[in-house]
PDB file with SEQRES, HELIX, SHEET and CRYST1 records, atoms N, CA, C and O in Angstrom:
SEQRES   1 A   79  UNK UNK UNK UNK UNK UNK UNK UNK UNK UNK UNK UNK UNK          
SEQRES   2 A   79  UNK UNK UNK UNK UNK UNK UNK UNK UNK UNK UNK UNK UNK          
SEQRES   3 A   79  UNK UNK UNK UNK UNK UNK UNK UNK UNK UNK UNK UNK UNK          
SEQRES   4 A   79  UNK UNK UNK UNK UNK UNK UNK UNK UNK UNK UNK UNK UNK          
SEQRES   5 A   79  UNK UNK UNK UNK UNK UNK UNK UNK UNK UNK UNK UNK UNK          
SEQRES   6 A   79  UNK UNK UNK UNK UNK UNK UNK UNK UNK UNK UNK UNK UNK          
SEQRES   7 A   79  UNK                                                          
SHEET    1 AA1 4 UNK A   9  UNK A  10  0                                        
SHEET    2 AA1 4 UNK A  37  UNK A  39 -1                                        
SHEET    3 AA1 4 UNK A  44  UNK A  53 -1                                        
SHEET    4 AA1 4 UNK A  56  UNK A  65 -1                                        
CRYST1    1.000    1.000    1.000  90.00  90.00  90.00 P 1           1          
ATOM      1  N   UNK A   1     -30.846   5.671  31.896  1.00  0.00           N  
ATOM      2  CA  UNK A   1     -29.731   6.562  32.150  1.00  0.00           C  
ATOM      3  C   UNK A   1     -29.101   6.195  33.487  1.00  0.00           C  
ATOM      4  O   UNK A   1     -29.891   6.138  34.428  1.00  0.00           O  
ATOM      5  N   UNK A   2     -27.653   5.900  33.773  1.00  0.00           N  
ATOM      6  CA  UNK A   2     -26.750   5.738  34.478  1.00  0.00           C  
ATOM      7  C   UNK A   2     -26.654   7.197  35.221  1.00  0.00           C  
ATOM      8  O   UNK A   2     -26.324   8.270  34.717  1.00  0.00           O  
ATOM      9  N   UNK A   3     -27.137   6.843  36.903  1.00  0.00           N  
ATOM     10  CA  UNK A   3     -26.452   8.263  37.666  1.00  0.00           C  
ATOM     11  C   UNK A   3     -26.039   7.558  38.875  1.00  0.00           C  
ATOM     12  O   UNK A   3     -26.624   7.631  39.956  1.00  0.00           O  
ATOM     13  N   UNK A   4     -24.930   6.828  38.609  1.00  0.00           N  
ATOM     14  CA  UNK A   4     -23.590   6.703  39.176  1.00  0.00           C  
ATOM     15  C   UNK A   4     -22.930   7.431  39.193  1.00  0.00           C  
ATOM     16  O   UNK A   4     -23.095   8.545  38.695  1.00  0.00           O  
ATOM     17  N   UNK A   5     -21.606   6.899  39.990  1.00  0.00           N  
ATOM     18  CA  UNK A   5     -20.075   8.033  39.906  1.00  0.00           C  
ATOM     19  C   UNK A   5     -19.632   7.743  38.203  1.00  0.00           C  
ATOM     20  O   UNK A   5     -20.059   6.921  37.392  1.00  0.00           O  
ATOM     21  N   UNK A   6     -18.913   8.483  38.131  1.00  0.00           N  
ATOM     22  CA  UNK A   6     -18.138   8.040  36.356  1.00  0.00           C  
ATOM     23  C   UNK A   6     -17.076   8.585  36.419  1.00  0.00           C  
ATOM     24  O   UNK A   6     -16.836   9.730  36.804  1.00  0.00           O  
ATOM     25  N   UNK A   7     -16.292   7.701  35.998  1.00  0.00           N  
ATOM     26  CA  UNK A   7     -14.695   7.882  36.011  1.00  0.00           C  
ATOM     27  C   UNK A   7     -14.382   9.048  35.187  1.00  0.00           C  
ATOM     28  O   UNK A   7     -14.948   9.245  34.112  1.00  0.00           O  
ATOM     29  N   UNK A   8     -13.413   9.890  35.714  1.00  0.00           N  
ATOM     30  CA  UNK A   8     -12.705  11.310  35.186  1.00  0.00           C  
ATOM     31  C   UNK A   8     -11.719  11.421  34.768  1.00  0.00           C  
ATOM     32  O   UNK A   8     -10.914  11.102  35.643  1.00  0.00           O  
ATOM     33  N   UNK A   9     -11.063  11.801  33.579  1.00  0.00           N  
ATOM     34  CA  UNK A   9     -10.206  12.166  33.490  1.00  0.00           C  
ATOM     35  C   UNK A   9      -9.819  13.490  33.396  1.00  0.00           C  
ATOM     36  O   UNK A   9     -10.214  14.141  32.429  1.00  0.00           O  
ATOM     37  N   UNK A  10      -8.797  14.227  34.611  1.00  0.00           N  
ATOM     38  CA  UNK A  10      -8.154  15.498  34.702  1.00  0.00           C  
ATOM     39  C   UNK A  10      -6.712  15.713  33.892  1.00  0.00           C  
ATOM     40  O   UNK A  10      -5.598  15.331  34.250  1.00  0.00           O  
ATOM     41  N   UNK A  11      -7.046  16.367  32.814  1.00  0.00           N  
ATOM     42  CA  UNK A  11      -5.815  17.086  32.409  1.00  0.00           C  
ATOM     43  C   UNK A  11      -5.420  18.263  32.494  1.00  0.00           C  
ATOM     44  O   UNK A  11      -5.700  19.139  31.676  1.00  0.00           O  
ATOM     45  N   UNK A  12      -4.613  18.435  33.660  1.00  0.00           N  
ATOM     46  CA  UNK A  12      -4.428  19.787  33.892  1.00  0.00           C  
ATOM     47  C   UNK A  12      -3.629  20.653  32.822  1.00  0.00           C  
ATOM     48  O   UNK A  12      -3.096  19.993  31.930  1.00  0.00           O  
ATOM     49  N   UNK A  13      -3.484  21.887  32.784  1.00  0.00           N  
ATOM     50  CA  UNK A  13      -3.600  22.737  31.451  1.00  0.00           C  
ATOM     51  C   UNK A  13      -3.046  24.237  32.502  1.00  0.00           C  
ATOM     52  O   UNK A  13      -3.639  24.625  33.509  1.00  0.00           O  
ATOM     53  N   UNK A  14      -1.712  24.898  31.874  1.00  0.00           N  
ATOM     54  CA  UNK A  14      -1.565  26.150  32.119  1.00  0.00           C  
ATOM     55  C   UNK A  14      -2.833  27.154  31.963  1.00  0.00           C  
ATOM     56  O   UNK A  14      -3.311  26.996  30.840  1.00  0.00           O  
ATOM     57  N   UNK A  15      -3.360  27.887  32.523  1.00  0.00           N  
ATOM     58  CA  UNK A  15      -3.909  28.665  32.390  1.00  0.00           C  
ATOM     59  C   UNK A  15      -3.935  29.999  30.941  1.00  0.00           C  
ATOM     60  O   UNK A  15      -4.787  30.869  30.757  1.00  0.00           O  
ATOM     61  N   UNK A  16      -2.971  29.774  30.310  1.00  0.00           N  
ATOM     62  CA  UNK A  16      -2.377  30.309  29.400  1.00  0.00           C  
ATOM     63  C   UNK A  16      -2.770  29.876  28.397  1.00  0.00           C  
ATOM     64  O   UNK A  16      -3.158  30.664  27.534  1.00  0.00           O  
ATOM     65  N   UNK A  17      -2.804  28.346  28.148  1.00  0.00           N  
ATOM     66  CA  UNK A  17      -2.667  27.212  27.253  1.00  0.00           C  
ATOM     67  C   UNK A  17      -4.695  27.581  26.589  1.00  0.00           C  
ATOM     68  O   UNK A  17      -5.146  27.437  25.452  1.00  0.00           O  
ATOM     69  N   UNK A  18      -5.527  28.133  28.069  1.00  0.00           N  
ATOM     70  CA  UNK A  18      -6.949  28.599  27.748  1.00  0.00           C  
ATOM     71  C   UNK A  18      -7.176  30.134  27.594  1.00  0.00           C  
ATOM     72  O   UNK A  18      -8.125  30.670  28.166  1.00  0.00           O  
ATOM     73  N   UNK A  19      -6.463  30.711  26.961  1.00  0.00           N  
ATOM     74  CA  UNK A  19      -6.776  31.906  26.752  1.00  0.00           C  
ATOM     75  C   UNK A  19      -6.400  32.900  27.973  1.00  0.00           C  
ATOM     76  O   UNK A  19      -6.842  34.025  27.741  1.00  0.00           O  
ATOM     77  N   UNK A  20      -5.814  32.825  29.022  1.00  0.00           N  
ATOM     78  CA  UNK A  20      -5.635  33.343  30.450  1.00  0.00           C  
ATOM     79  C   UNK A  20      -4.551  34.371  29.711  1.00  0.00           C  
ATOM     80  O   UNK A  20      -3.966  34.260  28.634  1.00  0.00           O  
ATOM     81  N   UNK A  21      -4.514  35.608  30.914  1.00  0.00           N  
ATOM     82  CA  UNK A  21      -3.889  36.488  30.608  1.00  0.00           C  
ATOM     83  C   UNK A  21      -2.103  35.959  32.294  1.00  0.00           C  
ATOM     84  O   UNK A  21      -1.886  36.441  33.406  1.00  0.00           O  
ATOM     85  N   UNK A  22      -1.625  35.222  31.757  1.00  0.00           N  
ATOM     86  CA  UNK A  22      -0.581  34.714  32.905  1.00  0.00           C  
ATOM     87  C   UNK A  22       0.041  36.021  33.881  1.00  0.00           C  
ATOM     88  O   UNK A  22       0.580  35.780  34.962  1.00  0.00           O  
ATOM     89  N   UNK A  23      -0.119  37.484  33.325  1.00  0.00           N  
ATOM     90  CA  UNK A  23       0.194  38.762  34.423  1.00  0.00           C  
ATOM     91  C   UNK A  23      -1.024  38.999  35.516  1.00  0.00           C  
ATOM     92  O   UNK A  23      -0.847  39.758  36.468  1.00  0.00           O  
ATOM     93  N   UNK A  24      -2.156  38.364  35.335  1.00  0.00           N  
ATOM     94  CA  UNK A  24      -2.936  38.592  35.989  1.00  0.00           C  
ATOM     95  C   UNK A  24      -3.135  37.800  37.330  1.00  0.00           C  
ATOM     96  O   UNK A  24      -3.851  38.130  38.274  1.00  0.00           O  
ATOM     97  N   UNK A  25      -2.372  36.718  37.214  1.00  0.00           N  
ATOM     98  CA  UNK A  25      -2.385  35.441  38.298  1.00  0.00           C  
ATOM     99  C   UNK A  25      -1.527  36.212  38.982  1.00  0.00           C  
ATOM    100  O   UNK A  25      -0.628  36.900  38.500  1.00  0.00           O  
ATOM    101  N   UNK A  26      -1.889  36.061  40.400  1.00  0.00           N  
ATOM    102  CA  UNK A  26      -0.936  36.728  41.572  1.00  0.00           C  
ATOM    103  C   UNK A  26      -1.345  38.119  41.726  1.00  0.00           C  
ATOM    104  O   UNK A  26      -0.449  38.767  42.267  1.00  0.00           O  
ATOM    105  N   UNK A  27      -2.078  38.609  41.524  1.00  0.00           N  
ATOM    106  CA  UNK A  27      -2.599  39.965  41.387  1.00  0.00           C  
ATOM    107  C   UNK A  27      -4.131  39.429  42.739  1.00  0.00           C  
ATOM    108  O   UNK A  27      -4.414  38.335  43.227  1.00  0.00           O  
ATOM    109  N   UNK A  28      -4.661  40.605  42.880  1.00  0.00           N  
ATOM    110  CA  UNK A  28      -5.543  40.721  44.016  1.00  0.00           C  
ATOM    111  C   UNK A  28      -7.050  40.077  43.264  1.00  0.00           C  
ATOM    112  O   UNK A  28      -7.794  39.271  43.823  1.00  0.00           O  
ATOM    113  N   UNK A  29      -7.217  40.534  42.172  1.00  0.00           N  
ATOM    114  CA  UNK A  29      -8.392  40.508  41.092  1.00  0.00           C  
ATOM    115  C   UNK A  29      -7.880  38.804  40.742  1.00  0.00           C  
ATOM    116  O   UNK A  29      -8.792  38.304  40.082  1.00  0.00           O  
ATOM    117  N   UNK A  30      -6.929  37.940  40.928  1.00  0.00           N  
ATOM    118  CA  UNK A  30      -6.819  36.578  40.351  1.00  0.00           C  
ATOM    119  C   UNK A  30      -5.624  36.016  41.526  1.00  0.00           C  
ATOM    120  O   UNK A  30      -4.782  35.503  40.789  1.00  0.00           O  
ATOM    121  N   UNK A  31      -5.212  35.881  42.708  1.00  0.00           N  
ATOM    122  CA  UNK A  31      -4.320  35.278  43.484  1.00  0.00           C  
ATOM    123  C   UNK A  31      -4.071  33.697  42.781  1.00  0.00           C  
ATOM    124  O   UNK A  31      -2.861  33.535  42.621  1.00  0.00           O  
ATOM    125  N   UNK A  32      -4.758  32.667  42.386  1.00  0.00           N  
ATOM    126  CA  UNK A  32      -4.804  31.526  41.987  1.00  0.00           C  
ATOM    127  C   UNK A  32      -5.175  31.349  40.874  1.00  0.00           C  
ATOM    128  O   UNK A  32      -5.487  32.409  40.330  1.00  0.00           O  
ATOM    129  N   UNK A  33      -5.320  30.265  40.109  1.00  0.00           N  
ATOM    130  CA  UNK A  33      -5.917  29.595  39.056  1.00  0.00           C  
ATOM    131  C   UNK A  33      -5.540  27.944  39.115  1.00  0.00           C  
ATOM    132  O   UNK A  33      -4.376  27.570  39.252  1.00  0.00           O  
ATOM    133  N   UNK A  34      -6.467  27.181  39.014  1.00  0.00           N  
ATOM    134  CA  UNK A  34      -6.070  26.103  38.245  1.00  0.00           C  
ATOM    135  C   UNK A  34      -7.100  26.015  36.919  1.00  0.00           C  
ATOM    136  O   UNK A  34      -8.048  26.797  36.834  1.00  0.00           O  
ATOM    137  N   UNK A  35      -6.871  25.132  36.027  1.00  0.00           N  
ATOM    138  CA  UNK A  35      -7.649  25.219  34.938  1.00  0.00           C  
ATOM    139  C   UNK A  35      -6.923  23.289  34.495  1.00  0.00           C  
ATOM    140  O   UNK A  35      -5.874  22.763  34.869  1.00  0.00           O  
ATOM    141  N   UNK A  36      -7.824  22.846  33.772  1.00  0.00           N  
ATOM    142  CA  UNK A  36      -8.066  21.446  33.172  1.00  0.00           C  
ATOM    143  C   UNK A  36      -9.008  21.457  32.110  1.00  0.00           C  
ATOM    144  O   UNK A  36      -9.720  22.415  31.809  1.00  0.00           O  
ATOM    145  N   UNK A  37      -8.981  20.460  31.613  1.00  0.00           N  
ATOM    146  CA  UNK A  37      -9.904  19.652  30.493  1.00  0.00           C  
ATOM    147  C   UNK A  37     -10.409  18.044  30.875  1.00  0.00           C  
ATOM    148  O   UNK A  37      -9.612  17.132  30.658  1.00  0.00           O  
ATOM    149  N   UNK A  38     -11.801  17.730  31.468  1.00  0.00           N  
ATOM    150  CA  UNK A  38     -11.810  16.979  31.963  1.00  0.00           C  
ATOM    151  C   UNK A  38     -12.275  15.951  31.087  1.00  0.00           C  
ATOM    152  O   UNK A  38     -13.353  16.374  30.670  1.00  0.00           O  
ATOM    153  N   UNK A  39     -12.018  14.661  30.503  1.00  0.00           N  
ATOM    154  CA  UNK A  39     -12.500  13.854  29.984  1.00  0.00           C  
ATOM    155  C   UNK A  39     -13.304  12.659  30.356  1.00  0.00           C  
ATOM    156  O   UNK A  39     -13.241  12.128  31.465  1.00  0.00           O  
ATOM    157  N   UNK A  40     -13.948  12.323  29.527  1.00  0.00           N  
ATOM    158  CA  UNK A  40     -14.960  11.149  30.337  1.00  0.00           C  
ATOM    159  C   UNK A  40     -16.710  11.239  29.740  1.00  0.00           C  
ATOM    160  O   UNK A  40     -16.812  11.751  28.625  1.00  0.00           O  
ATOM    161  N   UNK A  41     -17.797  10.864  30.288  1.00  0.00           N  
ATOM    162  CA  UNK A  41     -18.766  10.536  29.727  1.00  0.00           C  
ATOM    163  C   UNK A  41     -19.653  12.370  29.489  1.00  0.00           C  
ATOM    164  O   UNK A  41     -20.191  12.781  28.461  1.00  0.00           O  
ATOM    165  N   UNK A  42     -19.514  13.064  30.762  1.00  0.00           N  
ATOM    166  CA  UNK A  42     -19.362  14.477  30.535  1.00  0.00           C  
ATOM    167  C   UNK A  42     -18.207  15.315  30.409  1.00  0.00           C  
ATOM    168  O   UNK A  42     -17.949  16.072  31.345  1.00  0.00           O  
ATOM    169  N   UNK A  43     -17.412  15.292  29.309  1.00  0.00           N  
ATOM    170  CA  UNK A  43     -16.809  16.202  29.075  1.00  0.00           C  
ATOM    171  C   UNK A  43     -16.836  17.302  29.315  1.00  0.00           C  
ATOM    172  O   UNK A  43     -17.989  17.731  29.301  1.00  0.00           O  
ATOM    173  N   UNK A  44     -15.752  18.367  29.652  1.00  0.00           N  
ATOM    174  CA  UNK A  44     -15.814  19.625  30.221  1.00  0.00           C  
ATOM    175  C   UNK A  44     -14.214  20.335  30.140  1.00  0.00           C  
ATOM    176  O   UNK A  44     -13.182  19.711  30.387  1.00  0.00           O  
ATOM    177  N   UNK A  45     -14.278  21.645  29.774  1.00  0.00           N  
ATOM    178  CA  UNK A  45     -13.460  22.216  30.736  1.00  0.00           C  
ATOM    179  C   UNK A  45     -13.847  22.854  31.830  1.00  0.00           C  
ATOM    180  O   UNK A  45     -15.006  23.214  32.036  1.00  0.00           O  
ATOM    181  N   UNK A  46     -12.518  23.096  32.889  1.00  0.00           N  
ATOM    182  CA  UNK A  46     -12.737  23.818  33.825  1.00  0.00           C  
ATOM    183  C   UNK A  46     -12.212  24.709  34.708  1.00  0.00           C  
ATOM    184  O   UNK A  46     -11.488  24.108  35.502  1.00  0.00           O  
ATOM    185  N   UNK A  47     -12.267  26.144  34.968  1.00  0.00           N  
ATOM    186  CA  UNK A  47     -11.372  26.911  35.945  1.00  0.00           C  
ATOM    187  C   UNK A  47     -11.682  27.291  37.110  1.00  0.00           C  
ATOM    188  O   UNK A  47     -12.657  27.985  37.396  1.00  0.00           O  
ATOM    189  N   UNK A  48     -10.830  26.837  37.885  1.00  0.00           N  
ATOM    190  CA  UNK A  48     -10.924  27.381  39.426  1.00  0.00           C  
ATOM    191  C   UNK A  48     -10.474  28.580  39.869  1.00  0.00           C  
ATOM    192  O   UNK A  48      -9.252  28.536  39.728  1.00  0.00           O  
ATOM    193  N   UNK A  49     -10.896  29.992  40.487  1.00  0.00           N  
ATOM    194  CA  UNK A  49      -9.940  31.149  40.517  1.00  0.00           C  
ATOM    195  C   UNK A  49     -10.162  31.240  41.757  1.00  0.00           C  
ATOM    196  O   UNK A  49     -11.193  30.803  42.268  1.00  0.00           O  
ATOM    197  N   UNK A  50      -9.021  31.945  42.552  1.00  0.00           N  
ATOM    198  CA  UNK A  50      -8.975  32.523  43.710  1.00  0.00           C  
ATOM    199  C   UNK A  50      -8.659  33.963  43.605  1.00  0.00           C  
ATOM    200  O   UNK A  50      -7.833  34.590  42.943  1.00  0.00           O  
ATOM    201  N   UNK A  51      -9.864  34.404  44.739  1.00  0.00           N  
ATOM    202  CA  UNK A  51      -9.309  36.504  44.520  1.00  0.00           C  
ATOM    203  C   UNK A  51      -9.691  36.598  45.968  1.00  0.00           C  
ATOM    204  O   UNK A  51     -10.460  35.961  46.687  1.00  0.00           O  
ATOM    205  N   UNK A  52      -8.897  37.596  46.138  1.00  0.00           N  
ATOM    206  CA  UNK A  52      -8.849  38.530  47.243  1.00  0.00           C  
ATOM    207  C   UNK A  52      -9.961  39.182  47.774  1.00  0.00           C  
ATOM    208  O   UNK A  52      -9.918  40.294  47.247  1.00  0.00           O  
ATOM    209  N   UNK A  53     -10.837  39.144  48.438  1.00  0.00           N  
ATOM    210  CA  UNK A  53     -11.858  39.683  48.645  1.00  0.00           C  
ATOM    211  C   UNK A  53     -11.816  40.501  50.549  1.00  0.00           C  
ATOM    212  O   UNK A  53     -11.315  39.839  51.458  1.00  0.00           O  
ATOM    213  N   UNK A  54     -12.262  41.581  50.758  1.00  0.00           N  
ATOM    214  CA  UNK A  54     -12.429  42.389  51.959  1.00  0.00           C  
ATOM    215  C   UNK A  54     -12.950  41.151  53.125  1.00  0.00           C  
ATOM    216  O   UNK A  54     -14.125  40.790  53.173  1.00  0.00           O  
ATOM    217  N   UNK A  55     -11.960  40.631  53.962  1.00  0.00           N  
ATOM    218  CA  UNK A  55     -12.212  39.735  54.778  1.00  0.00           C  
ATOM    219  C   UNK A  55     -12.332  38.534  54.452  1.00  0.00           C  
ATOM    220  O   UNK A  55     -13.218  37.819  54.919  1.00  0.00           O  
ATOM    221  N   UNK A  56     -11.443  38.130  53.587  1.00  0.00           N  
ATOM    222  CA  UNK A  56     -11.069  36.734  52.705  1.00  0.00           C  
ATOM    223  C   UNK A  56     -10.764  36.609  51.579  1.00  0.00           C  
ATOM    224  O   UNK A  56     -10.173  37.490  50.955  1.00  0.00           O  
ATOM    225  N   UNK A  57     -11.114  35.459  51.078  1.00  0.00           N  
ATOM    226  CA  UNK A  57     -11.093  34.918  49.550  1.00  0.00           C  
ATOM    227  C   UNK A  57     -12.408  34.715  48.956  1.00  0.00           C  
ATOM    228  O   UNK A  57     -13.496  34.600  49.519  1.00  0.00           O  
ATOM    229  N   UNK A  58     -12.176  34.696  47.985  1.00  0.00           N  
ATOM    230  CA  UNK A  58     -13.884  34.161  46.672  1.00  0.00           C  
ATOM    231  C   UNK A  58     -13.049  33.079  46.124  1.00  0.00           C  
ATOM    232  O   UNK A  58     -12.004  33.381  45.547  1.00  0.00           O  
ATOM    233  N   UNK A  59     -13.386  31.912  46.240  1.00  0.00           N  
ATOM    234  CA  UNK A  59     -13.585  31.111  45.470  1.00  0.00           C  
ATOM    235  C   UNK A  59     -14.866  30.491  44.042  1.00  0.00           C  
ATOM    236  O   UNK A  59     -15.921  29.884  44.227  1.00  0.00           O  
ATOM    237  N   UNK A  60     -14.206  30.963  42.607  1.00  0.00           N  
ATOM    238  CA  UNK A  60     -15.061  30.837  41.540  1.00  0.00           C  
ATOM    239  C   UNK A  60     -14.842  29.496  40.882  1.00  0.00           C  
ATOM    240  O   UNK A  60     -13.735  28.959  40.918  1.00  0.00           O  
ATOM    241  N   UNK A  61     -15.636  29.077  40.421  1.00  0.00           N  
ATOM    242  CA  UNK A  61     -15.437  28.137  39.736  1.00  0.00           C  
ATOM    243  C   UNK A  61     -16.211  28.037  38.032  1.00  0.00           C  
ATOM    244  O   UNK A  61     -17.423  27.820  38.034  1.00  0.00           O  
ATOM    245  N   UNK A  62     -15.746  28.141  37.113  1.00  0.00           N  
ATOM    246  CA  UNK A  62     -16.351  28.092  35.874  1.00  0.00           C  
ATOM    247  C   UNK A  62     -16.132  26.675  34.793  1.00  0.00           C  
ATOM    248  O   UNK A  62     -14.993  26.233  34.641  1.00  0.00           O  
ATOM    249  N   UNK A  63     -17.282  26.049  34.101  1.00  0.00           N  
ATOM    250  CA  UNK A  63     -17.510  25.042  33.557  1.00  0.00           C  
ATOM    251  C   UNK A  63     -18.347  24.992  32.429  1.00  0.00           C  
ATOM    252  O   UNK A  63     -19.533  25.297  32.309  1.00  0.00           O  
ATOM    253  N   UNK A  64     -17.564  24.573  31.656  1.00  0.00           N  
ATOM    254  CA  UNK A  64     -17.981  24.663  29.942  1.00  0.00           C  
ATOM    255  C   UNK A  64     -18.035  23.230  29.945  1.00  0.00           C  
ATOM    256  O   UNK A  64     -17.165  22.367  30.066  1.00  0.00           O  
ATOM    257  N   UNK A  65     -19.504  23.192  29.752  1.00  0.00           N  
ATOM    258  CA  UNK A  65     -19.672  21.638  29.640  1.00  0.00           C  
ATOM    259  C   UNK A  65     -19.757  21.151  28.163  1.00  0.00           C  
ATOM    260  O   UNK A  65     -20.170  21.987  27.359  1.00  0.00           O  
ATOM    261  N   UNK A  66     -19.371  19.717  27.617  1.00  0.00           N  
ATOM    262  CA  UNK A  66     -19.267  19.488  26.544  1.00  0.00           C  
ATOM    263  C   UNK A  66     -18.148  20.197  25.380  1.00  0.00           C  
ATOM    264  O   UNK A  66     -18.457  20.525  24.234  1.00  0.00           O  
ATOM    265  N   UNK A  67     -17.075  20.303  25.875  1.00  0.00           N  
ATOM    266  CA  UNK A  67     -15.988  21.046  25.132  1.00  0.00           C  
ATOM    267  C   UNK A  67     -14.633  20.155  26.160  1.00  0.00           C  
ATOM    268  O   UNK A  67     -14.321  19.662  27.244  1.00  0.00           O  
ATOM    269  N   UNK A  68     -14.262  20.451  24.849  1.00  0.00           N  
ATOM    270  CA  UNK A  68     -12.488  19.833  24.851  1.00  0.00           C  
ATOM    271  C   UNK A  68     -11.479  20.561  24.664  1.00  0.00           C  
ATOM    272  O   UNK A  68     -11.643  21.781  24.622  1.00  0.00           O  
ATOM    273  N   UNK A  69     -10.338  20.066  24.524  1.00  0.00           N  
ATOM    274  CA  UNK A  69      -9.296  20.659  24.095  1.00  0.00           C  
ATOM    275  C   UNK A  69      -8.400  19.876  23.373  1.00  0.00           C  
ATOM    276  O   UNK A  69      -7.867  18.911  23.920  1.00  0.00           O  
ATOM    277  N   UNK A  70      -8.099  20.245  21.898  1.00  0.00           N  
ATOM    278  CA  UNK A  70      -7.797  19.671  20.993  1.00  0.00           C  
ATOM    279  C   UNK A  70      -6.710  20.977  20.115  1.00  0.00           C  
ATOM    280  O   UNK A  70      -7.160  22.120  20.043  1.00  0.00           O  
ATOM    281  N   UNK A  71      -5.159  20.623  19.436  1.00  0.00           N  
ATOM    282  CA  UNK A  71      -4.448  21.100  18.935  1.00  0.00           C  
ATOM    283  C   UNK A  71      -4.585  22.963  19.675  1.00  0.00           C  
ATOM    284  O   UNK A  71      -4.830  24.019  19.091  1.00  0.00           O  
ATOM    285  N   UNK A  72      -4.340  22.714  20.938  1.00  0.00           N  
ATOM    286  CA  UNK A  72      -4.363  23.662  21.725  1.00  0.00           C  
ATOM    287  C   UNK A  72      -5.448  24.800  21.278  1.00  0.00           C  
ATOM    288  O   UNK A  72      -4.939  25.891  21.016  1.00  0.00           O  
ATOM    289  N   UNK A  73      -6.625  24.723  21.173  1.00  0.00           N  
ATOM    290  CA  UNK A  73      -8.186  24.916  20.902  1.00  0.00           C  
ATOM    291  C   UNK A  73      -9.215  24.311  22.037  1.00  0.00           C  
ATOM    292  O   UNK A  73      -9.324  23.168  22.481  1.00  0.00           O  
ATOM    293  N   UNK A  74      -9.786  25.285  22.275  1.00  0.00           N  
ATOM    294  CA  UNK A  74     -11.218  24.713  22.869  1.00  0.00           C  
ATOM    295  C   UNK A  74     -12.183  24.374  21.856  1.00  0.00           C  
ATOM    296  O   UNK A  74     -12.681  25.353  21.299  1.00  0.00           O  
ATOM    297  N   UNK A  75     -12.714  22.842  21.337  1.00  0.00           N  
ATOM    298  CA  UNK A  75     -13.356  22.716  20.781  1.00  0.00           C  
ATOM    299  C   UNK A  75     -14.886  22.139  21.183  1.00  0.00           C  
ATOM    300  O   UNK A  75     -14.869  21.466  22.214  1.00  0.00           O  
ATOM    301  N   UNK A  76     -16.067  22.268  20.615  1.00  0.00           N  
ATOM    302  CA  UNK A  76     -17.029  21.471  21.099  1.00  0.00           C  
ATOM    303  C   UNK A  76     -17.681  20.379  20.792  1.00  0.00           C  
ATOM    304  O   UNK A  76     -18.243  19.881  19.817  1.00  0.00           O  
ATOM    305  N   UNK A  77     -17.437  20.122  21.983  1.00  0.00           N  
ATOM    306  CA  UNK A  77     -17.372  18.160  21.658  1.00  0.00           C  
ATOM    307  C   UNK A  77     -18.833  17.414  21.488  1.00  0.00           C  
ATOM    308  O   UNK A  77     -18.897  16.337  20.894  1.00  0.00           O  
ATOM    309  N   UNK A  78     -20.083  18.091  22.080  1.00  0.00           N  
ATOM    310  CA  UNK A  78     -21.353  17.705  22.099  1.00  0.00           C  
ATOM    311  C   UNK A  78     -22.292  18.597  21.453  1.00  0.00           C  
ATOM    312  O   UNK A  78     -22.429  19.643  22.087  1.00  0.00           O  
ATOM    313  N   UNK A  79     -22.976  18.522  20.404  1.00  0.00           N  
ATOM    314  CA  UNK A  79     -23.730  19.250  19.097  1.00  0.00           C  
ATOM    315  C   UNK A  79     -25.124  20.161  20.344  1.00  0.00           C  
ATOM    316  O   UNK A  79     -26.000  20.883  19.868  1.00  0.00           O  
TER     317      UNK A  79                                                      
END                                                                             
């Protein structure tokens, strides 16, 4: 098994395009989002959120490993 770097591919993706509710971005509970579908030897999607938190920000990050995105569907790509 190879644990090198491995080349990525980022396709970034409206937040919308994954099920996101788009009134909620800009709100205190969601200030940010990015979201992608990353391709390559581990496949993944992935969302980044930013919220408002009492004396800063939270930065979240969520990752569905082995899933794609196909005919605007999250599908799963590894059994």
């Amino acid at each position: 098994m190879h644990m090198g770097p491995e080349p990525l591919l980022f396709c970034f993706k409206k937040p919308s395009n994954l099920g996101y509710d788009m009134c909620k971005i800009g709100t205190k509970g969601g200030a940010s989002m990015v979201c992608a579908v990353v391709a390559g030897k581990a496949p993944a999607v992935m969302t980044h959120k930013c919220r408002e938190v009492d004396g800063g920000i939270m930065f979240e990050s969520r990752f569905w490993m082995g899933y794609g995105f196909k005919d605007r569907q999250i599908i799963k790509l590894i059994p």
